[in-house]
C-alpha positions in Angstrom: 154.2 56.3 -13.7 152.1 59.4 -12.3 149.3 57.5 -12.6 150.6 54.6 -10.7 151.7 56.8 -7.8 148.4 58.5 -8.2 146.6 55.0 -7.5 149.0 54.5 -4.4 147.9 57.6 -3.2 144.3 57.1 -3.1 144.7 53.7 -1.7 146.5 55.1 1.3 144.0 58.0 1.9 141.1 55.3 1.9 142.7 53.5 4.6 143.7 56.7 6.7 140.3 57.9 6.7 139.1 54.3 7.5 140.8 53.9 10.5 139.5 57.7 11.7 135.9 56.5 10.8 136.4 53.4 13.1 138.1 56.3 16.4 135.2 58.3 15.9 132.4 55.3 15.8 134.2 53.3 18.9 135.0 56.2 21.3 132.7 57.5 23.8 130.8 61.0 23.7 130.8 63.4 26.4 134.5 64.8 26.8 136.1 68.0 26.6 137.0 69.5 23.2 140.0 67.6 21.2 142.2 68.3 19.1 144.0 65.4 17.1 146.8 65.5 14.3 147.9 62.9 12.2 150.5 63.3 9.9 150.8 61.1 6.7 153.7 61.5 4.9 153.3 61.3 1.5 156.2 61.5 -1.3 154.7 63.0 -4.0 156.8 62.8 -7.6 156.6 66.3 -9.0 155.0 65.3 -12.3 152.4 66.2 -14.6 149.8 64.9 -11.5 151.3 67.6 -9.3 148.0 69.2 -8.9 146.1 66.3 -8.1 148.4 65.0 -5.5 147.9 68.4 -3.9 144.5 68.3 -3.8 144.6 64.7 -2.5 147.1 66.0 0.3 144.8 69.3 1.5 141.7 66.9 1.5 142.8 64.5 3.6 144.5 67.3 5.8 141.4 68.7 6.4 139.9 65.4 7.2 142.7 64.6 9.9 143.7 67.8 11.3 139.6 68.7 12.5 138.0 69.3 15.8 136.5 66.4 17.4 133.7 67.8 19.8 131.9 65.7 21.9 134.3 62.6 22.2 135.1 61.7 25.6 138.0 59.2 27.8 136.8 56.0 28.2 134.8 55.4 31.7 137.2 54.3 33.6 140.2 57.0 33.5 137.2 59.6 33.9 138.3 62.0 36.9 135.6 63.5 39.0 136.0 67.2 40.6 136.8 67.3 44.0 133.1 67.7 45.7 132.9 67.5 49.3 130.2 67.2 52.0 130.1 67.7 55.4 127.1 66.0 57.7 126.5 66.3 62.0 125.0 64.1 63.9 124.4 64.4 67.5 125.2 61.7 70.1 122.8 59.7 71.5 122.2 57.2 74.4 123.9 53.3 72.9 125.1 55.1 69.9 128.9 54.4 68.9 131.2 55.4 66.2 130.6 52.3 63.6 126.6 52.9 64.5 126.4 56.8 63.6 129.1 56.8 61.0 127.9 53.4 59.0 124.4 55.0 59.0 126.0 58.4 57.0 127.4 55.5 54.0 130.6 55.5 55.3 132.9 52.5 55.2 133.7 49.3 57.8 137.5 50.5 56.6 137.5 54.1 57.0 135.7 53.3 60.2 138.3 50.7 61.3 141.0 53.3 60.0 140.0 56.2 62.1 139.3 54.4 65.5 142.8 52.9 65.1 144.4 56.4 65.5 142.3 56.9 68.6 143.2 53.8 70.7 146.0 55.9 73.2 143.0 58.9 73.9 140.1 56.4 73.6 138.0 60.0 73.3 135.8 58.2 70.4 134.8 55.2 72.5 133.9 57.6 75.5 131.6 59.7 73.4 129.0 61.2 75.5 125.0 61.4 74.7 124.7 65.8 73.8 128.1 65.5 72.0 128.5 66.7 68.1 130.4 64.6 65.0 131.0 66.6 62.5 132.6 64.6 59.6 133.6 65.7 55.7 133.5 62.9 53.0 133.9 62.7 49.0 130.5 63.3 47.9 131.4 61.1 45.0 132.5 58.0 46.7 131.4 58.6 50.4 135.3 58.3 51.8 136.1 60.1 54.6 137.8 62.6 54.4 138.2 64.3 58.3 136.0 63.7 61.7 135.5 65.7 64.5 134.8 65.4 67.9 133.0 68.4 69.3 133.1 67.5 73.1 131.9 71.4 74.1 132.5 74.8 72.9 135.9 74.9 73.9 137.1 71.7 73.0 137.2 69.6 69.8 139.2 66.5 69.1 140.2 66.6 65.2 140.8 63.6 63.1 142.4 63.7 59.7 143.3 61.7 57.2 146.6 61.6 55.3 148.6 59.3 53.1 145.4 56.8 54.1 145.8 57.2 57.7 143.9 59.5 60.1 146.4 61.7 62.9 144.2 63.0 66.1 144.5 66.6 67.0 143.1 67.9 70.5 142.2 72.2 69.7 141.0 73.9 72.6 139.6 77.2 73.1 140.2 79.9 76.1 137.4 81.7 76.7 137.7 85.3 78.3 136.7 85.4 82.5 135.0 88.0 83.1 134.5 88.7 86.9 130.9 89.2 88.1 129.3 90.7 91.5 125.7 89.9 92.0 124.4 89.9 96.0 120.9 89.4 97.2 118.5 89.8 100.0 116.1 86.7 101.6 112.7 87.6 102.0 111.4 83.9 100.1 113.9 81.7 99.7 117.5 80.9 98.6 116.6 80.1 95.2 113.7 82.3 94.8 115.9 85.5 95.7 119.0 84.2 94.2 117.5 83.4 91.1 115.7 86.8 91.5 118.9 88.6 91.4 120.3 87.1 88.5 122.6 84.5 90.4 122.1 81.1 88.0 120.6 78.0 90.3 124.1 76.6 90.0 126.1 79.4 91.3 123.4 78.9 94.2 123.8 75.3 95.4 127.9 76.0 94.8 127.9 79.0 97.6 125.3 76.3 99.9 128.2 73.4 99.5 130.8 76.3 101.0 128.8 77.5 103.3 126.9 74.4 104.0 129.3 72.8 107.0 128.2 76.7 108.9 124.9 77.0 108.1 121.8 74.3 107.5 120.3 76.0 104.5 117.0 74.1 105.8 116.4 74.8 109.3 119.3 78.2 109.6 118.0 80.6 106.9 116.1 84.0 108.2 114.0 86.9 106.2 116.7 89.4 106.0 119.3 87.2 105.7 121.9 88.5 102.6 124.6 87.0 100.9 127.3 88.3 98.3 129.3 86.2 95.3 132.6 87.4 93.4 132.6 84.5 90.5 133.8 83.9 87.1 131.8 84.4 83.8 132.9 82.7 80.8 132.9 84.5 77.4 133.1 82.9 73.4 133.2 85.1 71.0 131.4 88.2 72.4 128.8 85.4 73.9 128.1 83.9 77.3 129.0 80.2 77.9 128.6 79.7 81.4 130.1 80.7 85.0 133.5 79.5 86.1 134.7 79.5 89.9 133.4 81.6 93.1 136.6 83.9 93.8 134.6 85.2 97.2 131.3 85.2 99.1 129.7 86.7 102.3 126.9 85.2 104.2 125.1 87.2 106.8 122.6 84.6 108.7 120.9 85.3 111.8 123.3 88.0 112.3 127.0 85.9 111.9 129.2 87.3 109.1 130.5 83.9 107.5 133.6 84.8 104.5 134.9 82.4 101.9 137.9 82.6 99.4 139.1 80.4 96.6 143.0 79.7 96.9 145.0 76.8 94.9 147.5 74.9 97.1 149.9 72.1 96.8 146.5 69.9 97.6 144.1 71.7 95.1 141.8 74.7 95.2 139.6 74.9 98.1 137.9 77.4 100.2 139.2 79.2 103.5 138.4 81.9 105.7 139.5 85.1 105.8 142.2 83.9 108.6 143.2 80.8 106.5 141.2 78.4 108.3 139.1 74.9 106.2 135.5 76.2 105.3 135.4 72.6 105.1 134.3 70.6 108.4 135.4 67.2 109.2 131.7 66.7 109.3 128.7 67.5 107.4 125.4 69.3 109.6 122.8 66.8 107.9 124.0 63.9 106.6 120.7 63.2 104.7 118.5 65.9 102.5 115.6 66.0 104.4 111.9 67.5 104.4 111.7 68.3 108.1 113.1 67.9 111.4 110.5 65.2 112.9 112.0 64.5 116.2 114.5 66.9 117.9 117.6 66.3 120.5 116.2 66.1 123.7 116.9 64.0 126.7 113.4 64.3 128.1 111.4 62.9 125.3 108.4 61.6 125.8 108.3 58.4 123.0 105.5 58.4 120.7 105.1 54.5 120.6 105.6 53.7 124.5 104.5 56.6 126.1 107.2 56.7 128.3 110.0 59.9 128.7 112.6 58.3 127.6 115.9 60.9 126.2 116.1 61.1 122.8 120.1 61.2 122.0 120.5 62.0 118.1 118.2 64.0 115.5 115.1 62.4 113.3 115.2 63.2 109.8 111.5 62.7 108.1 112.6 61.8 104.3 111.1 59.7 101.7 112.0 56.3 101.7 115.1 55.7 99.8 116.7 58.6 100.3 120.3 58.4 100.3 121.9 58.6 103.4 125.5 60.0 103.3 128.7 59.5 106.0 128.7 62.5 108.0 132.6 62.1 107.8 135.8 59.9 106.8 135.6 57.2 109.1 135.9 53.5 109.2 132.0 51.1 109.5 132.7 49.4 112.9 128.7 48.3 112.8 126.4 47.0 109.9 123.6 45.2 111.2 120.2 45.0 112.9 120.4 46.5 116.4 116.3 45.9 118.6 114.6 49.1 118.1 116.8 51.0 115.7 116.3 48.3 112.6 118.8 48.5 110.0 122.1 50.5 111.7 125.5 51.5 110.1 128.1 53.4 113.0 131.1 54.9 111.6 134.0 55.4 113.8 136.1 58.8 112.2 138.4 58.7 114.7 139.6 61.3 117.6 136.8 59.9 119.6 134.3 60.9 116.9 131.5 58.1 116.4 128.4 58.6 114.5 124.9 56.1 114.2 122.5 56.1 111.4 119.5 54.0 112.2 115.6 52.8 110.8 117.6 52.3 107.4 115.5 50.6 104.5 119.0 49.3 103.2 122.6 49.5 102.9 124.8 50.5 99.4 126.4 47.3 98.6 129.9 49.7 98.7 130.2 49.3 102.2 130.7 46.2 104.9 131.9 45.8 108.1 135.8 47.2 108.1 135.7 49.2 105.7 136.4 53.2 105.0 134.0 55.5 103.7 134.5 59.1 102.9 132.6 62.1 103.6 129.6 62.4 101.3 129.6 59.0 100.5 126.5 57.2 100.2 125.9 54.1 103.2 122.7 53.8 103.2 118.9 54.8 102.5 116.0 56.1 104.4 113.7 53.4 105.7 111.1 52.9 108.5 112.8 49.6 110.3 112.5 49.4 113.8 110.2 51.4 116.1 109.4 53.5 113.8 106.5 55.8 112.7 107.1 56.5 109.6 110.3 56.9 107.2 112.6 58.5 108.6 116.9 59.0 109.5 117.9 58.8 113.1 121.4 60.4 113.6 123.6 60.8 116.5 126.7 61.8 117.1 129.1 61.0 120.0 132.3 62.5 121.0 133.8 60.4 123.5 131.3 58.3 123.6 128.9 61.5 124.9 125.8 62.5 123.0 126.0 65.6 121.3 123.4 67.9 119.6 123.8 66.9 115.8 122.6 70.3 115.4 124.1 72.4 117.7 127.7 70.6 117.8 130.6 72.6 117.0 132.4 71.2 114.2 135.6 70.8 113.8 137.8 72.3 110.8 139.5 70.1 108.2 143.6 70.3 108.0 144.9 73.5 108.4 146.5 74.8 105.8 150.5 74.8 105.7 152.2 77.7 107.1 154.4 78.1 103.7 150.6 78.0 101.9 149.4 80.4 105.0 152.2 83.0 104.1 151.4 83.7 100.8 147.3 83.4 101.2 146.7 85.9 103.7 148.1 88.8 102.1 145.9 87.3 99.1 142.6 86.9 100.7 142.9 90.3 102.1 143.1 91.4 98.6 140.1 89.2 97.3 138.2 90.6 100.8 138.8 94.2 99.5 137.5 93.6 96.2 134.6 92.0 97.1 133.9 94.7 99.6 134.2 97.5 97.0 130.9 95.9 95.0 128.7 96.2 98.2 125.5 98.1 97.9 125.0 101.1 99.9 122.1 98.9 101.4 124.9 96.0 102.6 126.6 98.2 103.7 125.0 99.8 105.9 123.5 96.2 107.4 127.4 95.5 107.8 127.7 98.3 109.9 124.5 97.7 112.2 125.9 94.5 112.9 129.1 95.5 114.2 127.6 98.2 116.6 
């Protein structure tokens, strides 16, 4: 009977150790450390075979119960570690999202699913060419993980994906404004001296706009001429990042003291004088950017074609053909045509009597025609020879009442005044920003502000 049990036994411990044979042959070979326990239960018959069955039962114990090293999952429940990269790429002139992002290996889904989160803002399909996208994906199995939009240094657009969706998120920075005095002296130039003193080239063409319906920065300037800025610096993180507004500035030409100051109204932020009057004009002094005054005003010309004194009622602008040639003013084109000896001709009507001509054009924009409004700065036309004509050049006049007047020498009138509940609050305010800027004067300003009031 022992025996027969003892048979029994060693049957089942072949077959046991059979079937671990065939797990360790079939299962793959590069996993973490296991441990596996198999229990067999065995009912041994306490008889003279005791012994034997005991030794039977440790054996095969130690064959079960060992540690399998080197046995891995099967491929496909294998888990990689998290490993994420993240890539740039700068935007260039006809790239797009799908184009930059396809070229990194990411997908035509991710891509879909990400600009689907950014139809309201559209900020992805108005990238600009200087722009950064940063973007993190699974180095594994290139999905993306989160994109950014770095528009400048203060603000990024933040795409992120969750649950398989991306969610936008607009961060923006505040940098710290710093103000900043700087003033200069003209003994070369504007921009020569400006840049001289440390005033950046476009802190420089910003005060010429303001001061530019006072003073023609091409014919006005003089050598002693000096000028004096209040503006804003911007800081990031201990580093500059650029300038912000112009608070105040002083411009002594010629021996006129001209005064701007910033101040937000109901209408926007603009500049006014001291008093609260528009630095703004309803007219610009040139209407064209010019190389030289080639003909003056003067009603006792003596024409260089005919010979003849005939009056010369506007200004002649020498410019390089195709300049642009800008309305003066808001106004209305009552003419756009061919008129004899000025050629090509646009007149603008601004109304209160105001009229203004621009002749010898090469060509018109294709913005304006016959009835319609324009607005000051606009571009109408370009420089051209047409017409008795020498060479390319603008002819401008302006009429008030249908009388010629100086273009150069006119008095222009201010923009809107500003309204008197606006006027209440700013003058106490520009006195304030007058003060300051008076308090960073040289002793050398100074004392040229003194002379001139003497």
């Amino acid at each position: 009977m022992a025996k027969t049990n003892l048979t029994k036994h060693l049957l089942l411990l072949a077959a046991t150790t059979s079937i671990v044979a065939l797990l360790v042959g079939f299962t793959p070979s590069d996993v973490e450390e296991t441990t596996i326990n198999i229990e067999v239960p065995l009912q041994l018959i306490a008889t003279d075979g005791e012994v034997a069955n005991q030794t039977i039962q440790n054996n095969l114990s130690n064959s079960i119960q060992s540690t399998t090293t080197g046995i891995p999952t099967p491929a496909g429940l294998v888990k990689h570690a998290p490993a994420f990269t993240t890539q740039q790429a700068t935007v260039k002139t006809g790239d797009s999202l799908s184009k930059i992002l396809s070229l990194h290996g990411i997908s035509n889904q991710d891509i879909y699913r990400v600009s689907s989160s950014d139809k309201k803002s559209k900020e992805l399909t108005r990238m600009r060419p200087g722009q950064t996208l940063e973007f993190v994906k699974d180095k594994n199995t290139d999905e993306l993980i989160s994109l950014k939009l770095i528009k400048s240094q203060l603000e990024t657009i933040v795409y992120e994906k969750s649950d398989g969706k991306f969610t936008s998120n607009k961060v923006v920075r505040e940098p710290e404004i710093v103000k900043v005095y700087k003033e200069a002296t003209i003994s070369n130039s504007l921009f020569l001296d400006g840049l001289k003193a440390g005033i950046s080239q476009s802190m420089l063409i910003e005060m010429a706009n303001i001061f530019g319906w006072d003073i023609d920065f091409a014919l006005d300037l003089r050598t002693g001429d000096t000028f004096s800025l209040l503006f804003e610096e911007k800081y990031l993180d201990g580093q500059s990042i650029g300038f912000g507004n112009i608070l105040a500035a002083q411009f002594v030409n010629n021996g006129r003291v001209y005064q701007a100051i910033r101040y937000k109204t109901s209408k926007g932020s603009h500049y006014y004088t001291p008093d609260g009057l528009s630095m703004r004009k309803t007219f610009l002094r040139t209407p064209v950017d010019f190389t030289r005054i080639s003909s003056k005003f003067n009603p006792n010309r003596l024409h260089p074609i005919f010979k003849t004194t005939r009056p010369h009622r506007g200004v002649d602008y020498a410019a390089s053909k195709g300049t642009p040639v800008k309305a003066s003013g808001d106004g209305k084109v009552i003419f756009k045509g061919r008129q004899n000896g000025y050629g090509n001709v646009v007149i603008l009507d601004h109304g209160r009597g105001y009229t203004t001509l621009y002749a010898h054009l090469n060509g018109f924009s294709r913005k304006i025609k016959r009835g319609g409004r324009v607005k000051q700065g606009q571009t109408i036309a370009f420089v051209g020879q047409t017409g008795y004509a020498t060479g390319p050049h603008l002819h401008y006049e302006f009429r008030i009442n249908g009388t010629h007047k100086n273009p150069v020498t006119v008095k222009l009138p201010n923009d809107e005044p500003m309204a008197k509940k606006d006027l209440k609050k700013y003058l106490p305010y520009a006195q304030t920003m007058a003060s300051a800027l008076e308090s960073y004067h040289s002793p050398n300003y100074m004392q040229k502000l003194a002379s001139l009031k003497k």
